[in-house]
Every structure is written in C-alpha cells, then in structure tokens.
C-alpha positions as CSV (number, residue, x, y, z in Angstrom):
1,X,62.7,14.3,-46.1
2,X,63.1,12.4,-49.2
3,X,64.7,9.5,-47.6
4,X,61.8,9.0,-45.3
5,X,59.6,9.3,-48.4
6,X,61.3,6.1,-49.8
7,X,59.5,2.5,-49.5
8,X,62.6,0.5,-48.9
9,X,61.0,-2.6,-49.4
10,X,59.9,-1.4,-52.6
11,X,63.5,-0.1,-53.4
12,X,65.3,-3.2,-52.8
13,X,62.6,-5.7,-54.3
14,X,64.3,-5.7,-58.1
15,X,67.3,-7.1,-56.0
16,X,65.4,-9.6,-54.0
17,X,64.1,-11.3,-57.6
18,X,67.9,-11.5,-58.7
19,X,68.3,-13.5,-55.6
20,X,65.5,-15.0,-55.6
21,X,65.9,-17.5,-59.2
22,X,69.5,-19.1,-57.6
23,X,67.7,-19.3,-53.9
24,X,64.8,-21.2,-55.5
25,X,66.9,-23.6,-57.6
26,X,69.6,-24.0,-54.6
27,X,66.2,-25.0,-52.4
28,X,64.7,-27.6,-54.4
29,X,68.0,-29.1,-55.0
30,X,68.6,-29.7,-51.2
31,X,65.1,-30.7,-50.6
32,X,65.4,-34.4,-50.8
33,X,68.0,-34.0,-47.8
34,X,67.0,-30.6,-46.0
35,X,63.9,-28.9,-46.7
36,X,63.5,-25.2,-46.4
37,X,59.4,-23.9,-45.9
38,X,58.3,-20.1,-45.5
39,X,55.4,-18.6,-44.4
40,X,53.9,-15.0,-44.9
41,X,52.7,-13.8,-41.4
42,X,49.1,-12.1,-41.1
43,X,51.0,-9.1,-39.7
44,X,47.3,-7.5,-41.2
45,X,45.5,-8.7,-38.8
46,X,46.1,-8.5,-35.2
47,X,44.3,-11.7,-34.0
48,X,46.2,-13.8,-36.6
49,X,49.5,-12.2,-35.8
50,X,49.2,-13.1,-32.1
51,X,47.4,-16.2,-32.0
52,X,48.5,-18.3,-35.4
53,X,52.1,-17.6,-34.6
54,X,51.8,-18.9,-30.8
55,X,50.5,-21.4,-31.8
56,X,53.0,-22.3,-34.2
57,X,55.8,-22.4,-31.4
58,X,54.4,-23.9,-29.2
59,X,53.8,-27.1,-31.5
60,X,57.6,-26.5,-32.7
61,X,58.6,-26.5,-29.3
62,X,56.5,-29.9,-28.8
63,X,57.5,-31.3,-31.8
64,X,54.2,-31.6,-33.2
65,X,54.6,-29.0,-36.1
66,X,56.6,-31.4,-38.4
67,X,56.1,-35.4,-38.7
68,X,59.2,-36.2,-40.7
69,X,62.5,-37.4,-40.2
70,X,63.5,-34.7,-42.7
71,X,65.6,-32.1,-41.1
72,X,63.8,-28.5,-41.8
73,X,64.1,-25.0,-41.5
74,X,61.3,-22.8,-41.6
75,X,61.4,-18.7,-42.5
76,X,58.7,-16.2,-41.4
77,X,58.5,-13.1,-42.8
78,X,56.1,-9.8,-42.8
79,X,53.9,-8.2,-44.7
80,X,54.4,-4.6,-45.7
81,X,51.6,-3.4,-43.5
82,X,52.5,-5.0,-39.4
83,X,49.0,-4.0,-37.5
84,X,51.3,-3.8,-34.0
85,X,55.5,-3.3,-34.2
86,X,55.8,-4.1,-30.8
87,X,54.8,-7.6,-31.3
88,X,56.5,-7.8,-34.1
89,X,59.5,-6.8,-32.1
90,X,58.6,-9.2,-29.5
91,X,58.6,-12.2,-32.1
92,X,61.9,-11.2,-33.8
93,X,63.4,-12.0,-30.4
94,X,61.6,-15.5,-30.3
95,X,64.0,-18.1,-30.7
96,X,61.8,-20.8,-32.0
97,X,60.9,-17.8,-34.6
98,X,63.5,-16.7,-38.1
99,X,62.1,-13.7,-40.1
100,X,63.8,-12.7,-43.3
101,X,62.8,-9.6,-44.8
102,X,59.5,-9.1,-47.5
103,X,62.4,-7.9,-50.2
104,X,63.8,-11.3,-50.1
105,X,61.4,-13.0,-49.3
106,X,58.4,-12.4,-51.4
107,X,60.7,-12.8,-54.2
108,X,61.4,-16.0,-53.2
109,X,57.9,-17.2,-52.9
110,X,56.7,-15.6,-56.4
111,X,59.2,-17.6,-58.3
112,X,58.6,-20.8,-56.6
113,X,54.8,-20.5,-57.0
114,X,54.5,-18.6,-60.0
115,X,57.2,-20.0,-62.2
116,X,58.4,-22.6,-60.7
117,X,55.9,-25.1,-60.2
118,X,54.7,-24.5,-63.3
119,X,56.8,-26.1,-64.5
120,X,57.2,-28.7,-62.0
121,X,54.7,-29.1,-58.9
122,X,56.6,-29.0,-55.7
123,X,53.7,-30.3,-54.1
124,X,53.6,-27.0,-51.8
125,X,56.3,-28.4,-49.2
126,X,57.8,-25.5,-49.1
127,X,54.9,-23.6,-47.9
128,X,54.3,-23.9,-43.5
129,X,50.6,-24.8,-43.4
130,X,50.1,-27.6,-45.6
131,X,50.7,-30.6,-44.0
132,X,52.2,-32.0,-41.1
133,X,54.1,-35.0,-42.8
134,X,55.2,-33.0,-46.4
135,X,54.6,-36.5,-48.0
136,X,50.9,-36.2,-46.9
137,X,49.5,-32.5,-48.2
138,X,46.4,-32.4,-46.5
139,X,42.9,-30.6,-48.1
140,X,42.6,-28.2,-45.7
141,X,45.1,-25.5,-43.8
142,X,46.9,-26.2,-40.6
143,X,49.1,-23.5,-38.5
144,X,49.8,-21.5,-38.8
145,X,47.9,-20.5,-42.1
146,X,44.4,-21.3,-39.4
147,X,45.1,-21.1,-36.2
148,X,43.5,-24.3,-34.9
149,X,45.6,-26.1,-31.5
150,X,45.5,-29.8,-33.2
151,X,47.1,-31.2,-30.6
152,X,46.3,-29.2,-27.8
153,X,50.3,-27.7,-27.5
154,X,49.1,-23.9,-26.8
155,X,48.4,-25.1,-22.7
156,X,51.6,-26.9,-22.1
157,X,53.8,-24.2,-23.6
158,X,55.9,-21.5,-21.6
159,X,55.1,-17.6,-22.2
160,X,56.5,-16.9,-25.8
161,X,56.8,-13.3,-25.4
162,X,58.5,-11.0,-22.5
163,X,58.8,-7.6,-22.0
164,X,62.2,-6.4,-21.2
165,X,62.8,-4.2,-17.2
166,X,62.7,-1.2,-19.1
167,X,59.4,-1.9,-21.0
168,X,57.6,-2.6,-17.7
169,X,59.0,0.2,-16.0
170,X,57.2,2.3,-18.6
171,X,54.2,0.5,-19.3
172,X,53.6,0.6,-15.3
173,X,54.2,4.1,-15.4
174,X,51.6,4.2,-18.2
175,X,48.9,2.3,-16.0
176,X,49.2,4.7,-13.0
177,X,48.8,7.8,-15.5
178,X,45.9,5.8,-16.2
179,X,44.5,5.4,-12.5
180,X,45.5,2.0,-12.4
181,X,47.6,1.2,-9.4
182,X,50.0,-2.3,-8.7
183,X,47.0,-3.5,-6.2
184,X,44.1,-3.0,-8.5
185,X,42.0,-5.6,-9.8
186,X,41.1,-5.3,-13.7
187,X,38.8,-7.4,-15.8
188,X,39.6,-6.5,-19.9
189,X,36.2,-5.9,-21.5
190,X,37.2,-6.8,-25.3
191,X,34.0,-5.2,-27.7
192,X,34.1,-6.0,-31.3
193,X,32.6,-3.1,-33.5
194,X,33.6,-2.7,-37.7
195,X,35.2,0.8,-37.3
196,X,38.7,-0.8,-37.2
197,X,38.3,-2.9,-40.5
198,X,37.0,0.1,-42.2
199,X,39.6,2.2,-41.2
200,X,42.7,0.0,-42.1
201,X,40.7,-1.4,-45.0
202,X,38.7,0.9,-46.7
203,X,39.0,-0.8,-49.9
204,X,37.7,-4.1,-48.2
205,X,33.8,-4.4,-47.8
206,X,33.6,-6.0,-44.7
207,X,30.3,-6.4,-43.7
208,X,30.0,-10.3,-43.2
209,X,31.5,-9.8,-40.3
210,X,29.1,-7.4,-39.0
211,X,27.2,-10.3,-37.0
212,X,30.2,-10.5,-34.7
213,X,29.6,-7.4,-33.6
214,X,28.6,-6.3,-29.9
215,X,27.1,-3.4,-27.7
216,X,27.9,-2.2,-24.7
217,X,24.4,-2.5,-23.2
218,X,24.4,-6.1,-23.0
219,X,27.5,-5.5,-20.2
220,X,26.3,-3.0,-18.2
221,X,25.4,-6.0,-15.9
222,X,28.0,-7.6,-16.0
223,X,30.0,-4.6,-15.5
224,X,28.2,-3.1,-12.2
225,X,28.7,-6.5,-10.8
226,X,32.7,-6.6,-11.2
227,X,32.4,-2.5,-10.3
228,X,30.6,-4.2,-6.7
229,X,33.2,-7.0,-6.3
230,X,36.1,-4.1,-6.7
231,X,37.3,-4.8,-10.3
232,X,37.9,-1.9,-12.5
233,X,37.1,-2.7,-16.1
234,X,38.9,-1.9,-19.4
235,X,37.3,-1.0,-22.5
236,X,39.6,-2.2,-25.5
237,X,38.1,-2.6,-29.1
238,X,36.6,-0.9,-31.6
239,X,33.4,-1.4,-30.1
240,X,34.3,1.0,-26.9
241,X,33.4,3.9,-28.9
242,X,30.3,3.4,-27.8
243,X,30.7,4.0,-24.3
244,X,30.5,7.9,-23.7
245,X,29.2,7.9,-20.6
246,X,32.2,9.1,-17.4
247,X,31.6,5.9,-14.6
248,X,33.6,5.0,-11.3
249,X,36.1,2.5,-12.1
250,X,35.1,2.1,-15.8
251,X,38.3,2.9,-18.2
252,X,37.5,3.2,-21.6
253,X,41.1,2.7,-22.8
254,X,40.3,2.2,-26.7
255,X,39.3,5.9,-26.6
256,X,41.7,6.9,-24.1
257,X,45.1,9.8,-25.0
258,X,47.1,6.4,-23.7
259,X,45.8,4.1,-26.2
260,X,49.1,2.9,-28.1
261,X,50.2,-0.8,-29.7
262,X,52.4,-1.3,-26.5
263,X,49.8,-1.1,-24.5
264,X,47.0,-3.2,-26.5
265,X,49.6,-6.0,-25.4
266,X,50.8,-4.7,-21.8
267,X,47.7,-5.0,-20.5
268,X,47.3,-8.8,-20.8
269,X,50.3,-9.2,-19.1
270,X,49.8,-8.1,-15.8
271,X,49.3,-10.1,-12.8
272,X,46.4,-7.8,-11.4
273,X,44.8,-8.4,-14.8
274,X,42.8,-11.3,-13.6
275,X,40.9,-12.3,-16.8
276,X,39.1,-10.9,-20.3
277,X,35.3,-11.2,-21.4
278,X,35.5,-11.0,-25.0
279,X,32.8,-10.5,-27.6
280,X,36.0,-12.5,-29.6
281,X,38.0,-9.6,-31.7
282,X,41.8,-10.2,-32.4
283,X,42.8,-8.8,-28.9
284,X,42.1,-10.9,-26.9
285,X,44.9,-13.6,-28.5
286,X,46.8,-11.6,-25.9
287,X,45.1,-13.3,-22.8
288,X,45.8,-16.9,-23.0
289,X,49.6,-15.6,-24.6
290,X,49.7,-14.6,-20.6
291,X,48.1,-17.3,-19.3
292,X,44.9,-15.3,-18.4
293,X,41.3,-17.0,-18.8
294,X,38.9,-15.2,-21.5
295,X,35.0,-15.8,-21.3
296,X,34.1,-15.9,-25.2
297,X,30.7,-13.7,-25.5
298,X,28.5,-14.4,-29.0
299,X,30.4,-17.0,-30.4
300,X,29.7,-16.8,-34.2
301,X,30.4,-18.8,-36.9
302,X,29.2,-21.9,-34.5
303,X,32.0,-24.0,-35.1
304,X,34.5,-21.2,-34.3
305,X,34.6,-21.9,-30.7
306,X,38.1,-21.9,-29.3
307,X,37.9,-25.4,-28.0
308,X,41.5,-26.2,-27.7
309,X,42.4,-24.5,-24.2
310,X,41.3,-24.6,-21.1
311,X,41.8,-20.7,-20.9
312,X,38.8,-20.2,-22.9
313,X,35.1,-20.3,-22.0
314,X,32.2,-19.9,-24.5
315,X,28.9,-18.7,-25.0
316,X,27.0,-18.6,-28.4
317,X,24.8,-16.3,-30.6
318,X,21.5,-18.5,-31.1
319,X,20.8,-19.6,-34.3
320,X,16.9,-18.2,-34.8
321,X,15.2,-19.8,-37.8
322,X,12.6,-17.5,-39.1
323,X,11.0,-20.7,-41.5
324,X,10.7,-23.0,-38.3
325,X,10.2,-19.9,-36.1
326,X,12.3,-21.6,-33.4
327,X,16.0,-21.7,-32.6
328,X,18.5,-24.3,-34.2
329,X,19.8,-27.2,-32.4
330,X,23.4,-27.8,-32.3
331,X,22.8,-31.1,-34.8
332,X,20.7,-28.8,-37.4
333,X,23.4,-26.1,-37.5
334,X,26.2,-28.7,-38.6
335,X,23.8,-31.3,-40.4
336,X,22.4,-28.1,-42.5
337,X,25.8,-26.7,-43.4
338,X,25.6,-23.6,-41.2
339,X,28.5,-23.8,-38.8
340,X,31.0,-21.7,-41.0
341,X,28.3,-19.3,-42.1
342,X,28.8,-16.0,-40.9
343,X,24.9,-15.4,-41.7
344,X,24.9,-12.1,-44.4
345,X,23.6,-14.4,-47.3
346,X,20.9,-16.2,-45.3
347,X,19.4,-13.1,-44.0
348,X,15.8,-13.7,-45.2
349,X,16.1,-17.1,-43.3
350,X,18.2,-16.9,-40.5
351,X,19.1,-14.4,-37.4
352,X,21.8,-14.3,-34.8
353,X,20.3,-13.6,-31.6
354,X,23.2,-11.8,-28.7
355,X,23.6,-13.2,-25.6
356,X,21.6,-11.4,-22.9
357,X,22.8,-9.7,-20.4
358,X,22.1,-12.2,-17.6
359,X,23.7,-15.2,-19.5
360,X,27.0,-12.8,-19.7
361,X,26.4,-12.2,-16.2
362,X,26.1,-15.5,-14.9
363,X,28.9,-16.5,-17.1
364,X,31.2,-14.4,-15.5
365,X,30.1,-15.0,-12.1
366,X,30.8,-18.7,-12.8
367,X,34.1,-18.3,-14.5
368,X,35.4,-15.8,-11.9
369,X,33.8,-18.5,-8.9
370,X,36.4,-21.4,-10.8
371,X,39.4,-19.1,-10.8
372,X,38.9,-18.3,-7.3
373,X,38.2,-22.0,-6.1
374,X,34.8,-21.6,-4.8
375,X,33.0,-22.9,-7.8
376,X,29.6,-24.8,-6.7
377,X,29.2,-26.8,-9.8
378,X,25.5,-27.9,-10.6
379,X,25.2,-31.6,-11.0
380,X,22.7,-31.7,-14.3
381,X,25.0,-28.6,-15.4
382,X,28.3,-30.4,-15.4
383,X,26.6,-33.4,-17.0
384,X,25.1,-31.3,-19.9
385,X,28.1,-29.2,-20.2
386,X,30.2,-32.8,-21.0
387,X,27.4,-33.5,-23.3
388,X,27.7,-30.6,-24.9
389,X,31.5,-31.0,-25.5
390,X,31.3,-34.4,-26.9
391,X,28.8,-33.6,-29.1
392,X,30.7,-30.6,-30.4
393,X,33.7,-32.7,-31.2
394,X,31.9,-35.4,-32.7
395,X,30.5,-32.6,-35.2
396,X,33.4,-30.9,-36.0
397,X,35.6,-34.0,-36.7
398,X,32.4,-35.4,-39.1
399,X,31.7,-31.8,-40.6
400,X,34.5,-29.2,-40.1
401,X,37.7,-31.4,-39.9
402,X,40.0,-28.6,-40.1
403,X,39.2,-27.4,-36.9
404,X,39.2,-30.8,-34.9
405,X,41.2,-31.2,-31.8
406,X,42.6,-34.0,-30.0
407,X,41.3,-32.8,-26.5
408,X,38.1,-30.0,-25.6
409,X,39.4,-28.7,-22.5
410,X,38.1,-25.0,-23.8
411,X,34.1,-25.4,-22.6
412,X,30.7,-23.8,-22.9
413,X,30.2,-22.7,-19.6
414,X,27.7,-24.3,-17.1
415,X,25.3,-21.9,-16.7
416,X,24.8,-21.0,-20.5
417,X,24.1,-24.6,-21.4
418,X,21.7,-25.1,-18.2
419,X,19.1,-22.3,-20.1
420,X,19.9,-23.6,-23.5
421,X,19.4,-27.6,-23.1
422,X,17.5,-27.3,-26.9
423,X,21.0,-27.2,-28.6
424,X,21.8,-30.6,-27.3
425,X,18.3,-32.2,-29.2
C-alpha cells in the first residue's frame, strides 16, 4: 500500500541530476559533430498531445523537421501528468518517436537551461521547436512546441498510430455494448464546454477560453438531419453535459458508463465513423490522425483556422464590433491586431457571435455532399471561397508568421462564405 503511495518519478529525480551534469557536458561536447535536442511533450493537454506530436513525424518522416546536414537525435519525454495513457502507449511504439523518462530527463533540461547557458548560451539547439536549420533560431515556435503543418507534411503521411487485434476486438465489443453495430453509420459531434479545464486544473483560471465554448442547441439541426439520412451521432466533450434529453440514435458518449481514454481515441478510428463536426476542442486531433474529415464549428481566435489539411473545413465566430455596430471584415481583424485575441479583455468593445444553426447545417450538408461525390459546387461560391483562402494566407504570412503554411488545402466552406461575402471587404 505504501509502494503504490510512492511518486517514482519523484523518488528517482536526485539520481537523474547526478546524471544529468556529465550528460549535459558529454552533449555539448559532441554537438559540433552530432547534436542531441529534447522536447517536453504536452501530455497536459490532449489536443497538443495528439496533434503537435503527429505532426512532428510526419515532417521527420518527410524530412522537413531538420534543415542541416548535422546528423541529430531527438528525445521526447512526458510530463508527470499524461491526460490519455493509451496514446501515450500508442506513441512509445512509434518508431519515428524515442521517450526517455521525466527522472532523466527533466534533469537534463534544468541544468542545460538553468546553469548551463548561463554560463554559455547554447543558442537553444538543443531544444525541438526552435528552428528548423539550428544555425537560424527563429522568433517564433515551430513543432512541435505549436502545432502549425509548415509544409503541409500531416496529408502525405501514413497513419502513425494502430491499435493492435486484441485492442479492436475489445473496443468493438465496447461499441456494440454501446448500440453501435459494424454497419452503422456515425458522425462524432465534438462540443467544447470549460468543465474539463476546471476539473484537471482547478488552480488555472481559465476563462479566456470561455469564447470557444458551444451549446448543443445550435446542433439540433444539424443533428435531426444526419438522424434522417441514418447516421447515429456521438456526443464527446465536455460540452455533452448538456444534452439530458433520451433521443433515437443520439449517443451521448461523454456522459456514458463506457466513456474511457481508449475509447476517446477508438472511435476516430473506425471505418463506419465517417466524419467529426467539431466546435474545435483537443479531440478532435483524433480525426484527421485516421484520415477522417472534421467540419471546424466557431473558429476563434480568427487566425487559428487549421488551414494546413484538406481534412479540415471551417466556419467562424463573427467578429461583432459594438463601436461600429457592425461585424469585422477579415482585413480589420488582422490590420487591428485581433486575430490572436481570444476576446475576454475587449469585452466592452467586441463580441463573438456563434454560428447559427442553419450555417452548421448547410456546412455539413456540403461537406458530407464532397465526401460522397455528389457535391454541386456554386460557381460565385467556389470563386469566393478561393478568395477567401488567398486572402487568409496573405494575412497570416504579413501578420501571424508563425502560423503560415506553404499550401491552404484546409478551407472555409462554400456555403458559409456565400452568406458572409462582408469578411472579404
């Protein structure tokens, strides 16, 4: 009982600081010939987790992650708190992917940082998300401290986690318990609400995110109409807590006796999970991990878009500006500073306004018509939508560079843009 009481991490971390001074010294002597980087995961945060570290392989795998003729080796590890163990069992088994354990390894980085290059600078190449080229340390972070595709790698890339027979023998198990059958159709309904944050984190005050919030009510729509096509639709996210209502073919998993960390990511994976709608919460990194398309509901801070896959299509929160009693333009957001803003200290001046429920609607009717082939696209849409995404990256490379990608294939979709023209004045 004792024994389980014990924090080994905590235990062994006097040991992992009498390794860590000769590491350090041994590093930076080699580093002129072979240099050795680490990064500390954000095993915090499930979004981060998923997401940052895909990314991450799939420009190792390209060879996009490091511009050098230097030979490397790069070290992941953990932080004391992993917000899912089953994917970080799933990326221990990577093989694009070597994690050391915190004991060591926060050891290691303390000295470097802390002591170290107080002495003298190492110029942060030993730290993965600094730079591409380690003689060019850029002002901004790269992957996979952000988790921003640069060069559009995440598309071409294989699937860089599996399950193994015996997982998916249980997990399908799990879905039947579930009323989920091998020939159902499911649509993942991903609602963003603060419970989770102020559960983990009660400590952290959290409330600037509270703009990325969603309700349920803007989805019933959108819901009855995937009920009428013969998709059953899964709740996930905090935000499902505010469904309480029993409906046909509505599962509110988040809620649900079978809600586990297994299945969070099982889900995703199947076949008959044909895509997400996402008020955009860490989840739904899952999707495009699986190759599944995820319609982006309320997107909020502006220049957050997920722009670098074609498995994402967006929608925005308007920008409502109570001075000029009108909505912002796409040029005014970025010209005025506002893109990163997540809103709570403009308050007196400026209001997020939701999607309604008939943009989600005819979002999703669009983005389901594209997967299925039957897509009738509208002239004048098509031609604003490619407006739109020039426009976008034209911004972001002139106002947020660390976010810029080489390609837009991620979009705004047709139908949105058509009934909000006024963001391309």
């Amino acid at each position: 009982m004792i024994l389980k009481k014990i924090d080994l991490n905590t235990l062994l971390k006097p040991l992992g600081y009498l390794i860590a001074i000769p590491a350090v010294i041994l590093i930076r002597l080699i580093s002129p010939f072979f240099l050795i980087r680490w990064y500390c995961t954000l095993s915090t945060r499930i979004g981060h987790y998923a997401e940052n570290i895909q990314m991450y392989i799939a420009m190792k795998e390209q060879k996009k992650l490091f511009h050098s003729k230097k030979k490397f080796f790069d070290i992941f590890y953990d932080r004391k708190h992993i917000c899912n163990k089953q994917l970080q069992k799933m990326w221990s088994k990577n093989k694009n992917l070597f994690f050391l354990p915190n004991w060591i390894m926060d050891p290691i980085n303390n000295v470097n940082e802390h002591f170290l290059d107080k002495i003298f600078d190492s110029k942060s190449v030993h730290y993965i998300g600094y730079y591409y080229d380690p003689k060019k340390i850029l002002d901004y972070e790269v992957i996979p401290l952000d988790c921003v595709d640069t060069f559009n790698c995440v598309d071409n890339a294989g699937f860089c986690i599996s399950f193994t027979d015996k997982e998916i023998e249980y997990g399908n198990k799990q879905l039947e318990k579930m009323g989920i059958n091998e020939n159902d159709k499911y649509v993942i309904l991903v609602l963003r609400g603060s419970d989770y944050l102020k559960t983990e984190y009660p400590n952290i005050d959290w409330k600037r995110h509270d703009h990325r919030n969603t309700k349920i009510g803007y989805y019933n729509e959108t819901i009855k109409f995937l009920n009428e096509k013969n998709y059953k639709v899964i709740l996930i996210g905090s935000g499902a807590s505010q469904n309480n209502t029993a409906q046909k073919n509505i599962i509110n998993y988040e809620m649900s006796k079978f809600k586990s960390e297994f299945l969070d990511i099982f889900l995703f994976s199947k076949n008959n999970c044909k895509f997400a709608i996402s008020s955009i919460t860490g989840v739904d990194s899952f999707a495009p991990i699986f190759k599944k398309h995820v319609l982006e509901v309320g997107v909020v801070p502006f220049c957050y878009a997920r722009t670098y896959s074609k498995y994402y299509s967006f929608i925005f929160k308007k920008y409502y500006s109570k001075s000029l009693d009108r909505y912002l333009t796409m040029k005014e957001i970025f010209e005025f500073g506002l893109s990163k803003t997540f809103g709570d200290d403009l308050k007196d001046e400026l209001e997020f306004i939701h999607p309604n429920s008939q943009e989600i609607l005819n979002s999703t009717k669009e983005l389901m018509s594209k997967l299925d082939n039957n897509f009738q696209s509208n002239e004048e849409g098509k031609k604003l939508q490619k407006e739109f995404s020039e426009k976008y990256k034209l911004y972001i490379d002139k106002y947020q560079p660390e976010r810029t990608n080489e390609l837009v294939p991620g979009m705004v979709t047709e139908n949105y843009i058509l009934k909000n023209k006024y963001l391309l004045n």
